[in-house]
GUSE-901608 format. One record per atom (N, C-alpha, C, O): atom name; y, x, z; residue number from 1; residue in three letters; chain. Coordinates in steps of 0.2 Angstrom, whole numbers, plus 5000, padded with zeros to 4 digits. Last residue first. Layout:
CA	Y	X	Z	NUM	ALA	A
...
END
This chain:
N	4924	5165	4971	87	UNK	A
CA	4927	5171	4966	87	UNK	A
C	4920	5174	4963	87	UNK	A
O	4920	5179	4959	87	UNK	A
N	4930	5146	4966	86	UNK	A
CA	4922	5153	4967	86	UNK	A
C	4926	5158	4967	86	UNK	A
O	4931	5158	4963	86	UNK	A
N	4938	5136	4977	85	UNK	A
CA	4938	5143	4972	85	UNK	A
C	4932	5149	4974	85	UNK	A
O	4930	5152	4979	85	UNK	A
N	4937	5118	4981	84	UNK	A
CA	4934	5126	4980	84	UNK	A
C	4935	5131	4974	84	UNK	A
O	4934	5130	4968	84	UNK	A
N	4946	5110	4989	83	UNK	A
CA	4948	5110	4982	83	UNK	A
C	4942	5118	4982	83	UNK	A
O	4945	5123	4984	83	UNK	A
N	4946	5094	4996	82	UNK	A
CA	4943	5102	4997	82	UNK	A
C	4942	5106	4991	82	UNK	A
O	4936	5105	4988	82	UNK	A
N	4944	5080	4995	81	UNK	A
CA	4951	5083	4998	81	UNK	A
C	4952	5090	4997	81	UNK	A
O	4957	5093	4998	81	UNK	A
N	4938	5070	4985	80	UNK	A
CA	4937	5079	4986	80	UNK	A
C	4944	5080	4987	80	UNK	A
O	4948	5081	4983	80	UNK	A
N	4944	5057	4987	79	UNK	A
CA	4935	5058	4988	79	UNK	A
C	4936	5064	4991	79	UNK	A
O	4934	5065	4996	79	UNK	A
N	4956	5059	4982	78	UNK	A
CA	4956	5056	4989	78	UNK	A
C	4949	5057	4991	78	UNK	A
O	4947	5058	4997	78	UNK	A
N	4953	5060	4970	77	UNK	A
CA	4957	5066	4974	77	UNK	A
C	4955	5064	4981	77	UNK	A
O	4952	5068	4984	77	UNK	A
N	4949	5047	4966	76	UNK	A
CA	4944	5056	4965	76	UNK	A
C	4947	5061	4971	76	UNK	A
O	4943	5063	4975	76	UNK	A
N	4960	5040	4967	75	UNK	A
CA	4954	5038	4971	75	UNK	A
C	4949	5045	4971	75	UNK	A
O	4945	5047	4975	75	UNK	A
N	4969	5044	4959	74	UNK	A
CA	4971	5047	4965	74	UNK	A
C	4965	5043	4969	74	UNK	A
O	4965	5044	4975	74	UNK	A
N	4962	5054	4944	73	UNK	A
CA	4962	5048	4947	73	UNK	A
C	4963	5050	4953	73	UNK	A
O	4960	5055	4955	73	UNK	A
N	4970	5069	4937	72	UNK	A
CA	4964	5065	4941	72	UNK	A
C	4967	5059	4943	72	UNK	A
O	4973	5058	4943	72	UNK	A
N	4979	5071	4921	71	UNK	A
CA	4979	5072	4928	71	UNK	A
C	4973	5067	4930	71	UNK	A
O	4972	5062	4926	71	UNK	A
N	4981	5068	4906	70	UNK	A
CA	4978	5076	4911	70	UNK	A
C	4979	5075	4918	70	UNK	A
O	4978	5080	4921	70	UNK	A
N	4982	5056	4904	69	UNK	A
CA	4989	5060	4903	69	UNK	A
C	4988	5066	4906	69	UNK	A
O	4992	5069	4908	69	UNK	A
N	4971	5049	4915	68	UNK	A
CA	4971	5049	4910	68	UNK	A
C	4980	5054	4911	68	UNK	A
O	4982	5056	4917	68	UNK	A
N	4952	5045	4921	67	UNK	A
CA	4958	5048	4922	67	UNK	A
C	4963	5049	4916	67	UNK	A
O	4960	5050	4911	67	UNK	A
N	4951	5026	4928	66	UNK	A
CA	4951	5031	4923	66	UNK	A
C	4955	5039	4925	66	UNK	A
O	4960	5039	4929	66	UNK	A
N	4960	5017	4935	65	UNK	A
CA	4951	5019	4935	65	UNK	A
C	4949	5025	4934	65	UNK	A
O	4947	5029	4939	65	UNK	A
N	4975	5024	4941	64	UNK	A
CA	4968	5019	4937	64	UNK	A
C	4962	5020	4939	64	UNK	A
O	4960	5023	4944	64	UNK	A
N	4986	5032	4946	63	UNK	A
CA	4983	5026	4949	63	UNK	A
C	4979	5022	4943	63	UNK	A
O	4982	5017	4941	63	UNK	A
N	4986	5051	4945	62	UNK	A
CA	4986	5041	4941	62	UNK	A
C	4984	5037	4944	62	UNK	A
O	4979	5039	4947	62	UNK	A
N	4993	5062	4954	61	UNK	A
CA	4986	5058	4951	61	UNK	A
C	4990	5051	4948	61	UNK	A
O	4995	5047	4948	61	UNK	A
N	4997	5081	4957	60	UNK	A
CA	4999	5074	4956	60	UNK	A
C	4993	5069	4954	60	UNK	A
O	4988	5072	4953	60	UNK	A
N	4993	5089	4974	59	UNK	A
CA	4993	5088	4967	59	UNK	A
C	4995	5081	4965	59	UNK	A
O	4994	5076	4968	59	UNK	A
N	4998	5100	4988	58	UNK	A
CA	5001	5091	4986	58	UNK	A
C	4998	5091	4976	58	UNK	A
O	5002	5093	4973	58	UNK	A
N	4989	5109	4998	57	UNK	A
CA	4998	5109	4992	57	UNK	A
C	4996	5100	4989	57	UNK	A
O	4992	5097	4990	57	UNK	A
N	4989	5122	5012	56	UNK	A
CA	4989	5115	5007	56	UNK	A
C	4992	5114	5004	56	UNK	A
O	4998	5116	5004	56	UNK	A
N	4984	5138	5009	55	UNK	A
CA	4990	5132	5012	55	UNK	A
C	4990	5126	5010	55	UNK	A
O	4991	5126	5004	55	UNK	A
N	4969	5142	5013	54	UNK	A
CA	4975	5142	5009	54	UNK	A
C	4979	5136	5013	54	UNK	A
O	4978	5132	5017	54	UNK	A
N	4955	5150	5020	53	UNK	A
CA	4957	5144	5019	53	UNK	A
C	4964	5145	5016	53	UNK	A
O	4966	5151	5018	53	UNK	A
N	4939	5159	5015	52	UNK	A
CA	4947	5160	5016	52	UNK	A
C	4951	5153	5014	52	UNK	A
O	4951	5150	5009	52	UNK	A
N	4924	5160	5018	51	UNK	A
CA	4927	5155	5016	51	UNK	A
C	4934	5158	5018	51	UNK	A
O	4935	5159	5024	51	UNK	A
N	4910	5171	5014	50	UNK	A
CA	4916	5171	5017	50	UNK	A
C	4920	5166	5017	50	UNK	A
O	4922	5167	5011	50	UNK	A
N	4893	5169	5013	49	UNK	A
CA	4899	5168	5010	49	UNK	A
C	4904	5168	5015	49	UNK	A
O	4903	5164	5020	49	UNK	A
N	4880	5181	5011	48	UNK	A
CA	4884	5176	5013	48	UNK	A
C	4890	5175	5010	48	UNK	A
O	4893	5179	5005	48	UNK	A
N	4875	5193	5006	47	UNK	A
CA	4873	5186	5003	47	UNK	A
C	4875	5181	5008	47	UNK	A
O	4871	5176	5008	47	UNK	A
N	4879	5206	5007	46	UNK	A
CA	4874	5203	5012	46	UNK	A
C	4872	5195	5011	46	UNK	A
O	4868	5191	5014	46	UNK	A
N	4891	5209	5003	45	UNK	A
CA	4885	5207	5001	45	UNK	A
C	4878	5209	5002	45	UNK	A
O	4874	5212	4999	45	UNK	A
N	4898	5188	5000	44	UNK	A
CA	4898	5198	5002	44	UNK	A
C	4891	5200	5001	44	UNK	A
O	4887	5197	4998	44	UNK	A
N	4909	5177	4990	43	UNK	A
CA	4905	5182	4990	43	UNK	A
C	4903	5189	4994	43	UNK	A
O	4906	5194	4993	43	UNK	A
N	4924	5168	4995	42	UNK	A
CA	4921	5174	4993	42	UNK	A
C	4914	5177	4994	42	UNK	A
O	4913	5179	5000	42	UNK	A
N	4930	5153	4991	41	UNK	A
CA	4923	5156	4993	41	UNK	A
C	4923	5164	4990	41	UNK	A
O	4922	5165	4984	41	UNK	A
N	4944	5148	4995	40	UNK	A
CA	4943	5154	4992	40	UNK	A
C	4935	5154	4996	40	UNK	A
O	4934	5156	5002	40	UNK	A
N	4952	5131	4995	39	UNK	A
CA	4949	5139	4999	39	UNK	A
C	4946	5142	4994	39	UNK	A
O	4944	5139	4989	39	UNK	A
N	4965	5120	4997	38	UNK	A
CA	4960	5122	4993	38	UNK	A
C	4957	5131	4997	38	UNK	A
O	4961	5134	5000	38	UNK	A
N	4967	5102	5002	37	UNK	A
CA	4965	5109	5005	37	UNK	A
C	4962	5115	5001	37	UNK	A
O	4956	5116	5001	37	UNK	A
N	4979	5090	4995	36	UNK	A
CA	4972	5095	4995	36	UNK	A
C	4972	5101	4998	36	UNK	A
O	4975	5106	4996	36	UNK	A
N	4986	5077	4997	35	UNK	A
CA	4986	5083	4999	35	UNK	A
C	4982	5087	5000	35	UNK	A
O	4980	5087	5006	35	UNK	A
N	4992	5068	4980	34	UNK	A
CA	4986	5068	4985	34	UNK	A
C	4989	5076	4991	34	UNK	A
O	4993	5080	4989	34	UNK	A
N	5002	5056	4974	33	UNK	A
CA	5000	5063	4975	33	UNK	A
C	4997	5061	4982	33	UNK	A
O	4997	5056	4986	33	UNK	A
N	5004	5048	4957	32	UNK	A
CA	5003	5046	4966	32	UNK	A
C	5002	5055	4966	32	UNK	A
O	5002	5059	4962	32	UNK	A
N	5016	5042	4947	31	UNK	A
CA	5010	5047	4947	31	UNK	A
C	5011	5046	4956	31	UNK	A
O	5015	5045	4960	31	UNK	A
N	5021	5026	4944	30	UNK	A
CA	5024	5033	4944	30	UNK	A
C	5016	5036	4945	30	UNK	A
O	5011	5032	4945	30	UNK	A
N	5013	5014	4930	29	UNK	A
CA	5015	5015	4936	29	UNK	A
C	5017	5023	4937	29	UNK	A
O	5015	5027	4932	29	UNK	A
N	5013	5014	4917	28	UNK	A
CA	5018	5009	4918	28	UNK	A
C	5019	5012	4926	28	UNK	A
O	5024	5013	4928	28	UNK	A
N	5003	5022	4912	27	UNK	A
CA	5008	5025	4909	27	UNK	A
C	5012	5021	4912	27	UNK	A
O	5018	5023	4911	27	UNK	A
N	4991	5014	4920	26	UNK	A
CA	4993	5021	4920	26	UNK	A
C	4999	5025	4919	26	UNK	A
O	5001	5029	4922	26	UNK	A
N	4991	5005	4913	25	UNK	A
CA	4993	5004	4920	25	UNK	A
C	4995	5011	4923	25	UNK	A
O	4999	5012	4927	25	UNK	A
N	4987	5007	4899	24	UNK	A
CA	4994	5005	4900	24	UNK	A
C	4994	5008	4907	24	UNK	A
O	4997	5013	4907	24	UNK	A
N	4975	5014	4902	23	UNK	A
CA	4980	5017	4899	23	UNK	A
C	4986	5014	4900	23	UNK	A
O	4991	5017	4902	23	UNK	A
N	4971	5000	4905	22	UNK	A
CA	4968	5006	4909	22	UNK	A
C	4974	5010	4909	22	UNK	A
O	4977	5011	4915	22	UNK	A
N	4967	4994	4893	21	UNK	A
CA	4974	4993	4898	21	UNK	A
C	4973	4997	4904	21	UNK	A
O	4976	4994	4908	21	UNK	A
N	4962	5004	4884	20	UNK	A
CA	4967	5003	4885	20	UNK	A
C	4973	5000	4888	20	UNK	A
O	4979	5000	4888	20	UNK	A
N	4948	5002	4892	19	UNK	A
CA	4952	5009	4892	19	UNK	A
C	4959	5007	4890	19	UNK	A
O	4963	5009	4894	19	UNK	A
N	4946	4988	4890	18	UNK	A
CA	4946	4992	4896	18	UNK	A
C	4952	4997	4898	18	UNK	A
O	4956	4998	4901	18	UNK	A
N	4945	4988	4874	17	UNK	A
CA	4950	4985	4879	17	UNK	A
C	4952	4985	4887	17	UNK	A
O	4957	4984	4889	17	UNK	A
N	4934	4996	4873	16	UNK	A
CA	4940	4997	4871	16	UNK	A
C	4945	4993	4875	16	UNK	A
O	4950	4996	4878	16	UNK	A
N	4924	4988	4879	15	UNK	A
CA	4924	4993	4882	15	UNK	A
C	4931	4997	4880	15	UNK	A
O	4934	5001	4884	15	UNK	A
N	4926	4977	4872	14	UNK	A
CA	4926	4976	4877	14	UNK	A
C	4929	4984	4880	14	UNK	A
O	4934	4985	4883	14	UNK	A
N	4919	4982	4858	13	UNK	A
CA	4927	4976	4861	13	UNK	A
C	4930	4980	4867	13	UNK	A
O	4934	4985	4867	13	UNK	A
N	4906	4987	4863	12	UNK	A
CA	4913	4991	4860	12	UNK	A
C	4920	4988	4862	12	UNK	A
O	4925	4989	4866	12	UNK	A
N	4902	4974	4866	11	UNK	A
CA	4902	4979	4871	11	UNK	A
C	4907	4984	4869	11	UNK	A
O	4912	4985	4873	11	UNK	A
N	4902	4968	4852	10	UNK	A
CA	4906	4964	4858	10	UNK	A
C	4908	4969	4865	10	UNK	A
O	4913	4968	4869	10	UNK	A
N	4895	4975	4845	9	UNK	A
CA	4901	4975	4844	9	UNK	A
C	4907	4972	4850	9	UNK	A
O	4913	4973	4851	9	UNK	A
N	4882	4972	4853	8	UNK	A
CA	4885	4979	4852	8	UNK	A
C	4891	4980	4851	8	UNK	A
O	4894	4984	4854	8	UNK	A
N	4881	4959	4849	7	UNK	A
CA	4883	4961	4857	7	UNK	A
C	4886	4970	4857	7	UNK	A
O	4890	4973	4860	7	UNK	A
N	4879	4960	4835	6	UNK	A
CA	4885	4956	4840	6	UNK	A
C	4886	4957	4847	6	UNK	A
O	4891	4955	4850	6	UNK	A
N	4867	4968	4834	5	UNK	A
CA	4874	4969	4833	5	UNK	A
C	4878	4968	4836	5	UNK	A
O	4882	4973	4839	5	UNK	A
N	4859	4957	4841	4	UNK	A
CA	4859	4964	4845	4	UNK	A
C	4865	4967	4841	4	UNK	A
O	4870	4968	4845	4	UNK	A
N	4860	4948	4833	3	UNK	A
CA	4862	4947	4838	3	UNK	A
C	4862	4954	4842	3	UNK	A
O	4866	4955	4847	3	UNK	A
N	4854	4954	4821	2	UNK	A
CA	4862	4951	4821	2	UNK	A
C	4863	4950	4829	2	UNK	A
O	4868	4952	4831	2	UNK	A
N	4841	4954	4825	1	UNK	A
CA	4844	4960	4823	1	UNK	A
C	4852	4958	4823	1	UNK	A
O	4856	4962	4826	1	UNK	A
END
């Protein structure tokens, strides 16, 4: 039972220590930007969907793992270039 503690606590260590240099790299480098396409699924009603396409716009990102300071990771971004609005 002590040793399943000790790895438990060691996993927490650990996992803490991640997140916060995570957090530093995050706070030390400038914010990256992505350019995302976002569109408008419109509903008819005939049960299809309309797609209306928008102007692209540039969001900002963090260069971590993690997401952190409210903003997405710029590897998330780079995955969903295609930002969807339900109406």
């Amino acid at each position: 039972m002590r040793l399943v503690r000790r790895i438990g606590l060691l996993l927490v260590v650990a996992l803490g220590a991640f997140y916060g240099a995570d957090y530093l790299v995050a706070r030390k480098q400038p914010l990256g930007s992505v350019a995302v396409q976002p569109y408008y699924a419109v509903p008819q009603k005939d049960g299809k969907t309309e797609f209306m396409m928008l102007d692209p716009e540039v969001d900002s990102c963090v260069q971590s793992v993690l997401p952190h300071l409210g903003h997405p990771t710029c590897w998330q971004l780079n995955k969903q270039k295609n930002k969807r609005i339900d109406m």
